[in-house]
C-alpha positions in Angstrom: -47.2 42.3 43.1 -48.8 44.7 45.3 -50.6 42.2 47.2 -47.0 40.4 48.7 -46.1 43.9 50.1 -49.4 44.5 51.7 -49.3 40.5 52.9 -45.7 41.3 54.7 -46.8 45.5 55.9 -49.7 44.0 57.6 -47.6 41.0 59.3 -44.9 43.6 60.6 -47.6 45.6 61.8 -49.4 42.8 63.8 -45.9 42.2 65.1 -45.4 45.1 66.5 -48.3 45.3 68.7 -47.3 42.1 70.6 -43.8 44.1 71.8 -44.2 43.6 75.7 -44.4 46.8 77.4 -43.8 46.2 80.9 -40.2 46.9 82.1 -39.8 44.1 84.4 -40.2 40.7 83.3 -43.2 38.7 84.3 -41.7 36.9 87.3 -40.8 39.9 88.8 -43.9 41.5 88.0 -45.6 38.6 90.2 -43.4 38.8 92.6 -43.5 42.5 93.0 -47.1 42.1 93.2 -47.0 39.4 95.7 -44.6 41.0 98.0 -46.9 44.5 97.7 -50.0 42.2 98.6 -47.7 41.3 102.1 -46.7 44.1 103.3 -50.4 45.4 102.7 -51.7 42.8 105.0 -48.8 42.9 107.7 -49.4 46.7 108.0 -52.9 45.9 108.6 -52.8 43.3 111.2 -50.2 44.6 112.5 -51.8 47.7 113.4 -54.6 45.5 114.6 -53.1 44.2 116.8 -51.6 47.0 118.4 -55.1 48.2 118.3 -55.9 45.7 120.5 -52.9 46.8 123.1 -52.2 43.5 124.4 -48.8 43.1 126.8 -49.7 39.5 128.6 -50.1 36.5 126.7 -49.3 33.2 125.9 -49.2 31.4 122.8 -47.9 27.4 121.8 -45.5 27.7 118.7 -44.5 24.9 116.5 -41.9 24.4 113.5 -42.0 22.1 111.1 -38.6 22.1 109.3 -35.6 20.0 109.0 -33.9 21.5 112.2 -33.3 20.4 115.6 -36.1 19.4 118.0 -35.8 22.5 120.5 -36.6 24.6 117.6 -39.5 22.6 116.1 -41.2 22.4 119.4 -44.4 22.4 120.1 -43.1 25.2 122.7 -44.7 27.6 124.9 -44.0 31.3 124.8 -45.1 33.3 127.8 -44.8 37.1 127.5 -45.5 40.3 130.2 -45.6 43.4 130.0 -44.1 42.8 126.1 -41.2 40.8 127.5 -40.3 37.1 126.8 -41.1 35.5 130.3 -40.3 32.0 129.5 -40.0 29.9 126.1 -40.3 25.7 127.1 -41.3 22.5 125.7 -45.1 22.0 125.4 -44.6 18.3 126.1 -42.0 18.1 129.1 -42.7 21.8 130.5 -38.6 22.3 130.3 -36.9 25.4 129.4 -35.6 25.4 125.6 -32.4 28.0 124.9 -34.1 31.1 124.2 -31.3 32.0 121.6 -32.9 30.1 119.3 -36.3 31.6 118.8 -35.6 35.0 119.8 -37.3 35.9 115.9 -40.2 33.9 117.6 -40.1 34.9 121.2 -43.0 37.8 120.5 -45.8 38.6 118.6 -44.2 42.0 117.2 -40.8 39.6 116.7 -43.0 37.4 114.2 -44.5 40.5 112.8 -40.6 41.9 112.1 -39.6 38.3 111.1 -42.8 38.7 108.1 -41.8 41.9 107.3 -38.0 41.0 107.0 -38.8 38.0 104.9 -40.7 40.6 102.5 -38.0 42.9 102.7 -35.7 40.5 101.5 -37.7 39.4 98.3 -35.7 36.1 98.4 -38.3 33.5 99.7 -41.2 32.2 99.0 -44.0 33.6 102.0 -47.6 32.6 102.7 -49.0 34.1 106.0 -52.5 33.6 107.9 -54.0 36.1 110.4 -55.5 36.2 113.2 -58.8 38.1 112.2 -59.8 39.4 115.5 -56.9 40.0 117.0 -54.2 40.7 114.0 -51.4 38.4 115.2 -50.5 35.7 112.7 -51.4 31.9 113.1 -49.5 30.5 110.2 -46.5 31.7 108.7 -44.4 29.8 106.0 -41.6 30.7 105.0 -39.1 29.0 101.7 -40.1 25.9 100.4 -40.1 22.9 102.9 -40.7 20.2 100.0 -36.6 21.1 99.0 -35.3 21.0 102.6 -35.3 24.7 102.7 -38.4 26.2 104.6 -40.0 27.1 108.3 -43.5 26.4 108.6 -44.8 27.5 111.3 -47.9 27.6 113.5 -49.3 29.7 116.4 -51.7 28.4 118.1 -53.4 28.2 121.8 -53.2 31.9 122.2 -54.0 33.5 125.3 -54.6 36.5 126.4 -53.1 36.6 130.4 -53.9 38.8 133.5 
């Protein structure tokens, strides 16, 4: 008789120990995680690049989305003295309307557009960095696949004198 009770105090026991004890559940736990993991790197590129104290550049910027062709590009941003210059097609060398890429107009633009992306915890977010200079190359944003993403690419940068 004794040897049921002991069967069913051990089994209540074991079942106790499996009790999660995290607060949040595990998604969020990810997510918290990967948002933390960001915001680490866009503090520390960011302030790499600042480091590096570059006002004159140029850079070629490209979209791939399901959006109109001005705001896929390619395009070439030109910036001085950390002011949009000029923003036009890479292919015909024509202005494209400004309005439009004004999140993409600067490097410290695309490092607020990151950072506002994290901030918002809603999308999915995978960014690559410049390791010299900090800025970033690559930054996707939602999930293309469902109609619902920006990926895009900086590349061609130049520093200007």
């Amino acid at each position: 008789m004794r040897l049921p009770i002991t069967i069913g105090a051990i089994l209540v026991a074991s079942f106790s120990f499996n009790v999660p004890v995290m607060s949040l559940t595990p998604t969020q736990g990810v997510k918290t995680e990967i948002n933390n993991s960001n915001l680490t790197r866009l503090r520390i590129n960011r302030q790499l690049w600042n480091r590096q104290k570059i006002n004159n550049y140029r850079y070629k910027l490209s979209n791939d989305c399901f959006c109109i062709p001005d705001f896929r590009g390619p395009i070439i941003i030109e910036v001085r003295n950390g002011i949009t210059k000029s923003i036009t097609n890479a292919q015909t060398g024509k202005p494209v309307n400004s309005e439009l890429l004004q999140q993409y107009s600067t490097i410290p633009k695309l490092f607020n557009l990151i950072r506002n992306t994290i901030n918002s915890g809603e999308s999915q977010l995978t960014v690559v960095y410049n390791p010299k200079l900090g800025y970033p190359t690559q930054i996707n944003i939602g999930n293309l696949a469902a109609d619902a993403g920006v990926f895009t690419t900086i590349s061609n940068f130049e520093v200007l004198h």
